[in-house]
C-alpha positions, 0 to 999 in steps of 0.5 A: 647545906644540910645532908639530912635526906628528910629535912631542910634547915634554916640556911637551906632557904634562909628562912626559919621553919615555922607553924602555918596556919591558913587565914581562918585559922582551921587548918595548920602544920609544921612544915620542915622547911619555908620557901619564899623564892624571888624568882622563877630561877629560885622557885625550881632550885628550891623544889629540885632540891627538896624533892631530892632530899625527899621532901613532899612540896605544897605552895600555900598561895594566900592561904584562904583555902579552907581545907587542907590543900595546902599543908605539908611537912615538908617544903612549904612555898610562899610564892608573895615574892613572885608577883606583877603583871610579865606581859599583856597582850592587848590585840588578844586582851591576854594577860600573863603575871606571876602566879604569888600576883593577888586578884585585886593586885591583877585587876589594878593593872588591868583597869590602867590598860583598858581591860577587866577579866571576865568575871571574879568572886566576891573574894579578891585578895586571893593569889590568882593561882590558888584561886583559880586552879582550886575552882573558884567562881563568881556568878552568872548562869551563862559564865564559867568557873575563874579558871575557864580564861586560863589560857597558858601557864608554866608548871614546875616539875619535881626535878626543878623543870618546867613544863608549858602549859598552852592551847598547843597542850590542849589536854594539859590545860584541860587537867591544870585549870583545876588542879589544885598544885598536883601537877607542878608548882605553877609558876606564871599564869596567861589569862583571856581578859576582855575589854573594860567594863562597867557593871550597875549592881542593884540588892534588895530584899525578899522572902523566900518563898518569892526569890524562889518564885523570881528564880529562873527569871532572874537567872537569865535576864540578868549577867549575874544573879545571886543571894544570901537566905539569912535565917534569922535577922542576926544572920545579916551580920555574920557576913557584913552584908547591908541593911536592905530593909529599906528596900523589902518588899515584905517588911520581913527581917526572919527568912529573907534573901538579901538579892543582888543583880549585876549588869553590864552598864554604860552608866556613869560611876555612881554609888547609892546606898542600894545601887552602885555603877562603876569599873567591873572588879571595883562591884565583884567583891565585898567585905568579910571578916574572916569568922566562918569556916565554909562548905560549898558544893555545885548542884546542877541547875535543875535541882538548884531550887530543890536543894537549897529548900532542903537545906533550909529545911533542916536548918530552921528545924534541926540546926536552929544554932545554925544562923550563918546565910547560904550563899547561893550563886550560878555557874555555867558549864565548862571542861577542866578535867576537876571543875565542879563545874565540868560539863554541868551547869550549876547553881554553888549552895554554900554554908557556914560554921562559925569557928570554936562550934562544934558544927560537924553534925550540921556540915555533915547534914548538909553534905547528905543532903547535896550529895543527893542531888549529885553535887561536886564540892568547891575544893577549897572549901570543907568537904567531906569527899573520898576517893571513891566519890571523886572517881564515881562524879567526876567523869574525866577523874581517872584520866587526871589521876593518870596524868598526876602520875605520869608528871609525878609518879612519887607524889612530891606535889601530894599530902595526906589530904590530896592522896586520898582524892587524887593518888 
């Protein structure tokens, strides 16, 4: 083993250092030393020695964050060695997996045991870790942030420890559901399931003056309600979204929202090109090609309409190069700590930049323009927060800060990024 007090070499972990890039491609670094460990064992062996030698620790789950959470220079972690389904309890319908386990490998397993979680993103290739505690979320006006069903979980500690995370901690788990790896390397996650449902999705296409008319109604007399407004007709295709035209209601093909609608169904599987009714996380996600760098920030409820007019606003009229769809989506309160979400209802009003533009004025407009409305950012995806602004919306942020310190008073678990929000 190497003596270096500030780098780890090839045969510390038998594996070669190397550049990391996470799946868009806008975020990288070098880091010093590459862990993929196969066990829990392993996992706390490879962060007590790094810490030791004084090296930070960051774990890169699937790498679809699109900020720069997961970097270091120091230890890098690969968790896809740690997957599977540990346990499942079925009187609880609570389900325990290794933290590397994907979202798709989990509800694979799931549907074989008569169970489905209670919601998911349009996004499933995600390891259920990353995804969960950096605050992603799928839609439904009375359904909470992913995270909200994380129920337990194990957290490593820099001395290569392990703290238990559960309902007998209840503030612990309150500070980790969305955490995003500051307060220990998660391990294994438990996760409140629910009996096995079938969801009938409907899409279809309006204008926009008439989705905003739809709005609330659509929002509460649906499980999930959602759109993507496309500018311009080409907007479609950036997010391989289906050609609804067969279904406007206006003929329209410029400024249109492509709607969707999900219901839980006791219809029997069946798939149209304008509706599908099957197993609940066979309709969550679609298709993307991973060609946009995102920003998506939480607005309360009540200012929903409001904001994403504004937004539109500006990109029709001062960002015309701006063609890639909002996506516009609800969420229902909750009480982690850092959740966009904590104790607001909200409705998530996401943009895009498309990679190899110089889109920087437009994201900045648009962040202007939310944060005026008292939004919160999703913290996997582009932001353009402070310490300042985290301490001023977020009401339990002091208390997360305190508690990172107690569990971490060196910042091992911190990088540039997180010190700046977090320290």
């Amino acid at each position: 083993m190497t003596t270096s007090s500030n780098n780890m070499h090839v045969n510390d972990f038998g594996i070669e250092h190397a550049h990391w890039r996470n799946w868009v491609g806008n975020q990288s670094c070098v880091r010093a030393a590459r862990g993929a460990p196969k066990s829990e064992d392993e996992l706390c062996a490879m962060i007590a020695e790094a810490t030791a030698k004084g090296m930070n620790v960051r774990v890169a789950g699937s790498g679809h964050s699109f900020t720069p959470v997961a970097l270091t220079n120091g230890l890098h972690l690969t968790l896809s060695g740690m997957k599977g389904v540990k346990s499942i309890d079925h009187a609880r319908r609570r389900v325990t997996a290794s933290a590397g386990t994907t979202i798709n490998e989990l509800v694979k397993v799931l549907k074989s045991e008569g169970l489905s979680l209670i919601n998911q993103g349009d996004i499933d290739s995600q390891a259920i870790a990353g995804a969960f505690t950096t605050g992603t979320h799928g839609t439904g006006a009375r359904l909470p942030v992913l995270a909200d069903c994380i129920v337990g979980m194990k957290l490593v500690q820099p001395d290569g420890s392990i703290l238990i995370v559960d309902e007998t901690t209840p503030d612990l788990l309150l500070a980790s559901r969305v955490s995003l790896g500051t307060l220990g390397a998660i391990s294994e996650m438990t996760l409140q399931a629910t009996d096995s449902y079938r969801l009938k999705e409907r899409i279809w296409r309006e204008d926009f003056e008439s989705a905003m008319e739809m709005h609330d109604e659509l929002a509460e007399k649906h499980r999930h309600f959602s759109f993507f407004w496309c500018p311009y007709e080409e907007s479609r295709h950036c997010y391989c979204l289906p050609d609804t035209s067969a279904t406007s209601r206006t003929g329209r093909t410029t400024d249109v929202c492509e709607m969707k609608v999900m219901d839980l169904t006791d219809e029997e599987p069946v798939e149209t090109e304008f509706e599908k009714v099957a197993y609940s996380s066979d309709v969550y996600p679609i298709e993307y090609i991973s060609n946009f760098h995102e920003l998506e920030y939480a607005v309360p409820r009540q200012h929903g309409k409001d904001a994403v007019r504004a937004v539109r606003k500006i990109m029709l009229e001062q960002f015309p190069d701006a063609i890639y769809p909002i996506e516009y989506r609800f969420t229902a309160g909750d009480e982690a700590w850092m959740s966009p979400f904590h104790k607001q209802d909200s409705v998530t009003v996401s943009v895009s930049g498309e990679p190899g533009r110089d889109y920087w004025d437009y994201l900045r407009a648009v962040d202007k323009i939310l944060r005026g409305y008292c939004a919160r950012p999703h913290w996997g995806k582009m932001h353009f927060l402070t310490g300042e602004d985290v301490e001023a919306i977020y009401p339990r942020a002091h208390d997360f800060r305190a508690l990172r310190r107690k569990l971490d008073p060196q910042g091992f678990y911190l990088n540039d990024h997180l010190s700046q929000l977090f320290r």
